[in-house]
N, C-alpha and C positions, 0 to 999 in steps of 0.2 A: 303803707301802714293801714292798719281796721281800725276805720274811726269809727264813733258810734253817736256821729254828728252832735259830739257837743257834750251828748248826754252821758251822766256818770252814775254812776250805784250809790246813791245816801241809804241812811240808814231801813229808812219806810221801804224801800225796793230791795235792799236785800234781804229783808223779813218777807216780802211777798215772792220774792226768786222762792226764797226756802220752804215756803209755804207750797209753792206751786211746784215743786221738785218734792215734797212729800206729798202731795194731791196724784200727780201724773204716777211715784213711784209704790204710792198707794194702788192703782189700778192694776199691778201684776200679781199685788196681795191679794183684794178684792176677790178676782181672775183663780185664781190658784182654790180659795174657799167656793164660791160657786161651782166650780169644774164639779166639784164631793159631789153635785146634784141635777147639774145644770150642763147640756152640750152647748162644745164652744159655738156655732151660729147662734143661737139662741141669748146665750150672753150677750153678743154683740146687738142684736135688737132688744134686748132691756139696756143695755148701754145707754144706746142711742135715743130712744122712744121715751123713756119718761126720762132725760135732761131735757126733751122739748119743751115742754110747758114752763119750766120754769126759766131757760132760755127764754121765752116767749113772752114771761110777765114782765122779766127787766127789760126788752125789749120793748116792750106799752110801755111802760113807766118811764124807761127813757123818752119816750115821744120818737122813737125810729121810726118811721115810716117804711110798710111793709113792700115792696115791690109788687107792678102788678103784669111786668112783661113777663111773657111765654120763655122767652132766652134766655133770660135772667133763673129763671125756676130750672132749666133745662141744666144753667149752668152750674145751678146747683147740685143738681139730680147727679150730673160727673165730679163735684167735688165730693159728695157725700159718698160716693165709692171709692173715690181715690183716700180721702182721707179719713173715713170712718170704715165701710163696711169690709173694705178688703184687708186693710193694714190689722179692724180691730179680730178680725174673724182670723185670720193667721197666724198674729200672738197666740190669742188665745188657743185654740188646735196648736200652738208648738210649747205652750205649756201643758198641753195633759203627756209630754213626752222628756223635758226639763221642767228644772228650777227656777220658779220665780224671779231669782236674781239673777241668772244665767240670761232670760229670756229680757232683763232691762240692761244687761250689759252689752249684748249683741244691739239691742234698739239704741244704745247708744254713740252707733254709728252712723244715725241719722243724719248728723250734720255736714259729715263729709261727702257723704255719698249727696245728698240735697247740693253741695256744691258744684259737685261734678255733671249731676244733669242739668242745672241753672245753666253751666256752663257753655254745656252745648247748643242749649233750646234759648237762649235768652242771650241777645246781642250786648244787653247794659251790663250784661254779667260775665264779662268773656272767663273762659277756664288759663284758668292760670298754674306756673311751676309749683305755688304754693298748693292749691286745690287738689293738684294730683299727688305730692308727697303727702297730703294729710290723707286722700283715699287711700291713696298706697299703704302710710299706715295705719288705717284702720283695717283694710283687709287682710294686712301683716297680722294685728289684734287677734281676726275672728280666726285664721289661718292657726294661731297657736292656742287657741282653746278649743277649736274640732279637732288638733291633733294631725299625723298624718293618715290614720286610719279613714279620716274622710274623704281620700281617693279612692281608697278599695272597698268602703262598707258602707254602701248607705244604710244604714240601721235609721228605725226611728226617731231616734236622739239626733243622728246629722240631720234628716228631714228635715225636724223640728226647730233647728239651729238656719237652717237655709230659710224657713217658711219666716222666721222673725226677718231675715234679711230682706225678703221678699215684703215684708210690711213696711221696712224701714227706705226701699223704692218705691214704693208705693207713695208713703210721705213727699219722696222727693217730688216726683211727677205734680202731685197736688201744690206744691207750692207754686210750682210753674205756672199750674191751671189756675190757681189763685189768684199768681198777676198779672194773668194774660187775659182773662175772662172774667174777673169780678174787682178789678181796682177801682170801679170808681162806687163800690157797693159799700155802707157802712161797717165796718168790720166785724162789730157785734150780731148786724141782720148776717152777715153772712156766715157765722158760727151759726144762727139759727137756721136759717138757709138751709146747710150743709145736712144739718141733723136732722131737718124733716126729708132732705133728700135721701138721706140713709135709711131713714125708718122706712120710706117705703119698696125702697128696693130690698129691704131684707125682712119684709113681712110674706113676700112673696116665698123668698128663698127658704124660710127656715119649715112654713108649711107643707114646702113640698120635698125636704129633705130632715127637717126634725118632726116635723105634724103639728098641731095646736100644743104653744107655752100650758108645760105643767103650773099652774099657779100654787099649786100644793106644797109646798117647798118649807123648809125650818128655817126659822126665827135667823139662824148666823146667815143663810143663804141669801134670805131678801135681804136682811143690812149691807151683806158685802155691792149687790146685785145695785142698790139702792144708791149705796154709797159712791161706787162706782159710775152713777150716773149724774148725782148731785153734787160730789165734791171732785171726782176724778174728771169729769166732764165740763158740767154748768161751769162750780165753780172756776174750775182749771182756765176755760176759754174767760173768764170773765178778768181772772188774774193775767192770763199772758197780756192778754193788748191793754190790758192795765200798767203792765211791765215796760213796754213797748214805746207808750207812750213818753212813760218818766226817765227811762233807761235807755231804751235805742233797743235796736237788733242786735249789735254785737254783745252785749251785757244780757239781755234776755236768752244766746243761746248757749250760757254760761248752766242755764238748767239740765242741756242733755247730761253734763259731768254728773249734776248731783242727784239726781234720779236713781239711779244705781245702788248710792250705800243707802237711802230708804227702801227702794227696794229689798236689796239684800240685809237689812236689819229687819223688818219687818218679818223677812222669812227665815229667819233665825230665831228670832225670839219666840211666835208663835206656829210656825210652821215646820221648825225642829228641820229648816233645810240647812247643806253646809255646802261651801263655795272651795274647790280643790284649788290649789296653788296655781295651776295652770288660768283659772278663770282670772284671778289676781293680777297674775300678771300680761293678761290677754286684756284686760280692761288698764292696766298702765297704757298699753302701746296705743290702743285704741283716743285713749284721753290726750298723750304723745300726737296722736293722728288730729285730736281737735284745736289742742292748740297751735299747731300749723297752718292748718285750714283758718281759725282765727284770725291769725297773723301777727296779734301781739308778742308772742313767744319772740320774734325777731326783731320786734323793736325793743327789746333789753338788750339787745348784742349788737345792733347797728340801726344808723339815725337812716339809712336806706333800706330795709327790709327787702324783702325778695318780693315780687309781683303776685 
């Protein structure tokens, strides 16, 4: 059975899941208005780059203490790629190809696939029967919203569909890295961490594949651009291990499910996008796939669960 040592969802924490499931599903809204003006690398260093500072102040304020080993920063330098620059820069390049809510329905296969390389890479977390039917159906999920045309046509849209999946391994790897290489780091410094490692691997990148940030941009563009970095970012990492704390891990990754319909309302109401029956029900099988992974799904049906 998935415990979540103890911890349960009161009212205060499921205001702040929902909060942080409109924050994260906010960022493929965000993503989709900047794209009007902005290349996706370039996004992903305004992402990244100014949520630092304000990371940084709650950080002093808290009284964190900043690290000052070499490995430590290094370690950082590989999670800010594994879990910012490559995941953020691949969404976004597979949304100038899909729909907003398309591209948080595929990311919502994070959690299984996150299990499945735990699995392998991490002894405390061995891969288990349940891990591999929740990947299995998640990849069942993505398998019927590319259709079968995605064996024979890679068109930009399957790309775009692959390159989200490709972010959502990307995630997994980073977790790994997370607790292989900075557990004993506070986890606030290490969201900060993370984000100055990102910004500067991708100040390099975008100059010499976008040129110097247009700053000339309209009013909707920096808010999204803005917003994306203070409320999809800052505040996001400030709310999970806020979560984390009161709720556990298994109730906090109760947010990949709801990510999705803010997303996909948010791009309905103002983004005039619309989500075909297939995506509908590719995201049933996929949330199917997390509830297994889970594992509470089996503990309503039997007082022994599967492994």
């Amino acid at each position: 059975m998935n415990k979540a040592a103890g911890l349960t969802l009161d009212i205060k924490s499921t205001f702040m899941l929902l909060l942080l499931a409109a924050v994260w599903g906010g960022s493929f809204f965000f993503g989709e208005v900047a794209l009007s003006e902005v290349p996706p690398l370039t996004i992903t260093l305004h992402r990244v780059v100014w949520a630092v500072p304000i990371l940084a102040l709650i950080v002093v304020l808290n009284g964190i203490a900043i690290p000052k080993s070499p490995s430590v920063w290094g370690a950082y330098l590989v999670m800010g790629a594994l879990n910012n620059a490559i995941p953020f820069s691949l969404i976004f390049w597979g949304q100038t190809q899909i729909a907003s809510g398309l591209a948080s329905i595929l990311n919502g296969t994070t959690a299984m696939f996150a299990a499945v390389v735990a699995g392998f890479l991490l002894i405390d977390e061995p891969l288990t029967a349940r891990k591999i039917i929740g990947a299995a159906l998640g990849i069942a999920g993505v398998a019927f919203i590319m259709g079968p045309s995605a064996l024979t046509d890679f068109n930009p849209s399957n790309l775009a569909q692959l390159a989200i999946l490709g972010a959502t391994l990307s995630y997994a790897f980073a977790g790994v890295w997370g607790k292989t290489a900075l557990a004993g780091q506070t986890p606030l410094m290490n969201a900060l961490g993370m984000l100055v490692g990102s910004s500067l691997l991708m100040i390099p990148i975008v100059l010499v594949f976008d040129g110097p940030p247009n700053l000339e941009l309209s009013a909707s563009v920096w808010g999204a651009l803005l917003g994306m970095a203070a409320l999809s970012t800052a505040l996001a990492y400030v709310l999970y291990f806020a979560i984390l704390v009161r709720a556990g891990t298994a109730n906090l990754l109760l947010v990949t499910l709801l990510i999705p319909p803010f997303a996909i309302g948010l791009g309905v109401v103002f983004l005039g996008e619309k989500m075909g029956p297939e995506a509908w029900i590719g995201f049933a099988i996929i949330a199917l796939g997390f509830a297994v992974t889970d594992g509470r799904l089996f503990s309503i049906f039997s007082k022994d669960p599967i492994a």
